[in-house]
Each structure stands twice: as C-alpha cells, then as structure tokens.
C-alpha positions in Angstrom: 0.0 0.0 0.0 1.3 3.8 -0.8 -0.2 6.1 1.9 0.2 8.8 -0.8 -1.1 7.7 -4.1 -2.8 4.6 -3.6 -2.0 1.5 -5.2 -2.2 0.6 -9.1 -5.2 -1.1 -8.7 -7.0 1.9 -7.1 -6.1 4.4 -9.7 -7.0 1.6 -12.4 -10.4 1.5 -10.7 -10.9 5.3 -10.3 -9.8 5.4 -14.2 -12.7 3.4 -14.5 -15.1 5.4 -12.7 -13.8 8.5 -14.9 -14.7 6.5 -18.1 -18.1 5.4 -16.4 -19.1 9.2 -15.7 -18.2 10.4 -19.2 -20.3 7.4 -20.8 -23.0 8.9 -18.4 -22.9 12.1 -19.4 -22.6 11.4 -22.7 -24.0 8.4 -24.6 -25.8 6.0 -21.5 -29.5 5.3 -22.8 -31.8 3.3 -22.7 -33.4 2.0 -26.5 -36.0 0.6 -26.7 -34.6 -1.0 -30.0 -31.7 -2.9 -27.4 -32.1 -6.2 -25.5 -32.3 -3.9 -22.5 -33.2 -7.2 -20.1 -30.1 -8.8 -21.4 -27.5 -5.9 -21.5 -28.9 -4.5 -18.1 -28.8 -7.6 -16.3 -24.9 -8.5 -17.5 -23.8 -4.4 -16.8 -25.5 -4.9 -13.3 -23.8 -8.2 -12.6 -20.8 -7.4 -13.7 -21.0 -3.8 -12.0 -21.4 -5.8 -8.5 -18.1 -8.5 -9.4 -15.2 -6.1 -7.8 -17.0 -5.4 -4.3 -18.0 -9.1 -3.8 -14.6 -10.0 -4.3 -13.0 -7.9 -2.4 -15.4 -8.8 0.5 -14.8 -12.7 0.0 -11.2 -12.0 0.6 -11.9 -10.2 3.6 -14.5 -12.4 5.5 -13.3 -15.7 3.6 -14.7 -18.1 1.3 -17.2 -19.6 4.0 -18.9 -16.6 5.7 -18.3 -14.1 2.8 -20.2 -16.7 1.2 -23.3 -16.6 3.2 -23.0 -13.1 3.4 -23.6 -12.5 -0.3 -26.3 -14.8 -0.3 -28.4 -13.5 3.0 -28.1 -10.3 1.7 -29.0 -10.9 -2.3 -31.9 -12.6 -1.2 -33.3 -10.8 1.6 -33.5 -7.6 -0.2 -35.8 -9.5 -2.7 -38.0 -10.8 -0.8 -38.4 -7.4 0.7 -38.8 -5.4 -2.8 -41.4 -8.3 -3.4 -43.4 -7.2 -0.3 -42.6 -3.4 -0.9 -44.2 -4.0 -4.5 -47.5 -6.1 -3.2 -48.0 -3.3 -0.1 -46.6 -0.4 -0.4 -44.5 -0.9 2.7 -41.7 -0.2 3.1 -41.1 2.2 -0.2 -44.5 3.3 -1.5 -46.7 2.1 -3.8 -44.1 1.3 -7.0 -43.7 -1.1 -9.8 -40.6 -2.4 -12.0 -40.5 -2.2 -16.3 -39.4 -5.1 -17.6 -35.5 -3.3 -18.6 -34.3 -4.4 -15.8 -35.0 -8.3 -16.6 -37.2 -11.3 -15.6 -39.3 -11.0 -12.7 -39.0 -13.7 -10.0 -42.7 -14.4 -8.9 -43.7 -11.8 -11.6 -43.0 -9.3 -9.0 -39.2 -8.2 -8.5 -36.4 -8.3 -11.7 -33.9 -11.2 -10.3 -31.3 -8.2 -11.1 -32.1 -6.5 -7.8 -29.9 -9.1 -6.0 -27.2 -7.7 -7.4 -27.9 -4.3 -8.0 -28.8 -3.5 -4.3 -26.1 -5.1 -2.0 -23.1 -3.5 -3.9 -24.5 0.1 -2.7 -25.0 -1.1 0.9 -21.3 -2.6 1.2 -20.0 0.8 0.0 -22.2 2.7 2.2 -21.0 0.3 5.3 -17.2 0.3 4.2 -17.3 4.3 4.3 -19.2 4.1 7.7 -16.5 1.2 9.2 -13.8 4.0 8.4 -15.1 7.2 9.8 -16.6 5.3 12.8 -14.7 2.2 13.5 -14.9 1.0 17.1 -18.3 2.3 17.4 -21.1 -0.9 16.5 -24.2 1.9 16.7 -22.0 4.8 14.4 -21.0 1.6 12.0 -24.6 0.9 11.4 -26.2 4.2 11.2 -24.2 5.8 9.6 -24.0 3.1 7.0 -28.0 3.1 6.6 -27.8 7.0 6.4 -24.8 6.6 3.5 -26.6 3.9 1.9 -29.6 6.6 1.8 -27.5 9.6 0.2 -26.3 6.9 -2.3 -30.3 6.7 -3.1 -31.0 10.2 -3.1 -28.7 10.0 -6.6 -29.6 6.6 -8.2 -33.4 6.6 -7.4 -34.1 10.0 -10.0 -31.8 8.8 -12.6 -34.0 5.3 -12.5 -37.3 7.4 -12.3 -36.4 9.2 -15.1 -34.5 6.7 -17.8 -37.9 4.4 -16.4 -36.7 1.7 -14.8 -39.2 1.7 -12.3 -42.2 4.3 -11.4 -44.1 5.2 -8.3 -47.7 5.5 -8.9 -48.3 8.6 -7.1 -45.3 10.3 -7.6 -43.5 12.2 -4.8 -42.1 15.9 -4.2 -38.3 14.4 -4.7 -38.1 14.4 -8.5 -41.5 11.7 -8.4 -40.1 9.8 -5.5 -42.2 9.7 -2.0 -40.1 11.1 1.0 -41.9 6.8 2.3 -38.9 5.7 -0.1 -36.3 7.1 1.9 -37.6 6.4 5.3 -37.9 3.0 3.8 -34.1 2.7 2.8 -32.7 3.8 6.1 -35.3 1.1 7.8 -33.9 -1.3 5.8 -30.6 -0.2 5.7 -30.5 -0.6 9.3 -31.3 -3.8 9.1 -29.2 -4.7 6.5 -25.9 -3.1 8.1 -27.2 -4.4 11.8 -26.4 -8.6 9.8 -23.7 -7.2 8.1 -21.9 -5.9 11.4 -22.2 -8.8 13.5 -21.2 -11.1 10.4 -18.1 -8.8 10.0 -17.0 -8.1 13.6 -15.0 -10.8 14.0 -13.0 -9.6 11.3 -13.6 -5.7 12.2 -12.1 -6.6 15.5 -8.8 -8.7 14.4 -8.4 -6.5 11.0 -9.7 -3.2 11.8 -11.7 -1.1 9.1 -13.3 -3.1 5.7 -10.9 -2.6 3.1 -11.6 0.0 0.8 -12.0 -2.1 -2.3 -15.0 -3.5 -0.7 -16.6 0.1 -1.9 -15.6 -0.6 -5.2 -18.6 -1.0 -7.1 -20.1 2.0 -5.2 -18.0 3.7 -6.9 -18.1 2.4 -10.4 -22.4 2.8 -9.8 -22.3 6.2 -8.4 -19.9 7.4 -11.4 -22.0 6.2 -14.5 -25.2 7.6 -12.2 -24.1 11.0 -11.8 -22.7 11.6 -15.4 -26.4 10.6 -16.1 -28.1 12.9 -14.0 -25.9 15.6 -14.8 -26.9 14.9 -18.4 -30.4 14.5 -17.3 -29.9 18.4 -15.7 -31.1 17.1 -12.9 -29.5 19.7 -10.1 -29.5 18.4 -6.7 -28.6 14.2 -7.5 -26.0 15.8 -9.6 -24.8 17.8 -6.9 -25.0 15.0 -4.1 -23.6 12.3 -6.9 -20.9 14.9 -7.6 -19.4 15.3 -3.9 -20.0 11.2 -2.8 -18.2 10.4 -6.0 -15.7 12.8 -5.2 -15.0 11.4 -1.9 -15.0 7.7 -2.8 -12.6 8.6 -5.5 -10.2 10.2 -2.9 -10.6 7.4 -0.5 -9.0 4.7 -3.4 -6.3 7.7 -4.6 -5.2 8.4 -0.8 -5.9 5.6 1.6 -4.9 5.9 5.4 -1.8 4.9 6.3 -2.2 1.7 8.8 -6.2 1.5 6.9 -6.6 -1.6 4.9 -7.1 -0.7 1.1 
C-alpha cells in the first residue's frame, strides 16, 4: 500500500469510474430497440463482481459466502413485499428493462444491484466510525440513503421503475427514503455482526470492498448531470468525489 497515491489497482479503478461518468454524461441510454433485459442484467452483474470479491477475501470463502447470499436474497424478498404493499417504499412497480421478474413481481437483477451500494455505504461508515457498532450501522444506513437520493431520480427518469403517485423528490415519495434507512439498518445491523470478528482482528473493511459504489455512483451522476437534474447531480458529484479520494489516498495503517 502507498499512503500517498494509492495502489495501481485503485487508480485503475478510479480510471474506470472517470470513463463510467463520461459514458454517463454522454451516450448511456436506454433504446427501446436494445435487449435492455439482457445488456442490463450483465452491466449490473458485472457492475457488483469487484466489491464481492474484495469482500470474499476479507471475510473468507465460507462466511463471505453466506453473506452475499443473505443479503442478495433478503432484499428480494423485501422489494417483493414493498411491490404487493406499499411498505416499506411506496406504492411502485418495475419495467421489464431491468430483466425477468422472480414471482412476476421483482427483476432477479435487484440481487445484485442493491447489495453492492450497501457494502460501499458500510465500508465508508466502518472508516469514519470504526470501534463504534451503533456509528457503524447508522451511519452506514444514512450513507446507503444519500447513495439513493442519486440513483433513485436517474431510475425514475431513464424508467426503470415508477411510483404510482409520484412524490415531491423528483416523483419519489419522501416513504422511499424512510424506507431505505429502515432497511438499511437492518441490512448493516447482519452485516456488522457477520463482520465483527474480522472488524475486530483486521480493523476497518478494506476500501475495495466500496468498489462498485463507486463504479455505480460514477456512471449515475454523469447521467443525471446529463439529465440536468440539479440536486442528485450535486449529491452524486461530492459522494463520487469522496469515494474517489478514498481509493487515490488511503490511510496509512487503513486496509485498502
């Protein structure tokens, strides 16, 4: 590790994130003409590779594992309920773009589209709060919930998926947010205690974990930049900002 630039592999990544933003802000789209299920799904998927590995080398193969796994699938069956009730998100619904729906209710693409966001949310909140189990966890559902505040109007609007009654947050309900740092708090509460053995004995998640946080919140804010829309540009803007410093200039003694 180099305390003052950051390792290859981080500035390779940010590099990445660069060329994400511009594609963006520039060409991203989303034809109707295109296999949008097929090239969605894949872009997702492969979005979410870098932070799952990074995480199975930090927790090993065994509980890494069953990490992943708890927390692909218990996010689906929650958007399922969410999309049947109303609770916790608001009354919404899914296009097809986003791929099949498992039970005709949820794309099987949120599995991977929503757990990369929470471990980058959690890896920034293990870093500024480390030692502190209630910090780690709130302010990982609170990240997680900035994160949203960018991706959920560039999703509205390329029409990904649509609240029926719109909401005074560029068509989102202020219920969707509430909802995300309900869940979120969950979510980080089983990711803590299935990471403190190694929070304890390693100290801080490794940056890389944050990876595809990164990589997402990139390609995102180019969009809604291109989009004009002002305040997720401005929110996408500074998180990407600071991610991108975090890989460039890692803590000396921090795990990358």
């Amino acid at each position: 590790m180099s305390p003052k630039g950051g390792s290859l592999p981080n500035k390779l990544l940010v590099l990445a994130a660069l060329f994400l933003f511009i594609a963006g802000l520039t060409v991203v789209t989303f034809d109707a003409e295109l296999d949008m299920p097929l090239v969605s799904g894949l872009f997702i998927v492969l979005m979410a590779l870098p932070s799952y590995y990074v995480l199975w080398s930090y927790a090993g193969a065994r509980r890494g594992a069953a990490l992943l796994i708890v927390l692909s699938v218990l996010p689906l069956l929650v958007e399922a309920q969410a999309v049947v009730t109303g609770f916790p998100y608001g009354d919404f619904q899914y296009s097809q773009t986003l791929g099949g729906k498992l039970f005709g209710l949820v794309p099987w693409t949120v599995s991977f589209a929503y757990l990369p966001i929470l471990l980058g949310g959690f890896t920034m909140a293990s870093r500024f709060w480390h030692g502190s189990m209630p910090m780690v966890i709130v302010g990982s559902a609170i990240l997680l919930t900035i994160a949203d505040l960018v991706l959920d109007p560039a999703i509205v609007h390329a029409g990904l998926w649509i609240w029926a009654d719109g909401g005074p947050y560029y068509g989102i309900p202020t219920i969707n947010f509430l909802g995300w740092i309900l869940t979120g708090l969950i979510y980080s509460t089983i990711l803590y205690f299935g990471l403190r053995d190694n929070l304890e004995t390693s100290g801080p998640v490794p940056i890389g974990v944050a990876s595809s946080l990164l990589l997402i919140m990139a390609l995102w804010t180019g969009y809604v930049m291109k989009a004009g829309l002002l305040i997720p540009s401005l929110i996408g803007i500074a998180l990407t900002s600071y991610l991108a410093i975090m890989f460039l200039k890692p803590v000396e003694g921090v795990p990358e």
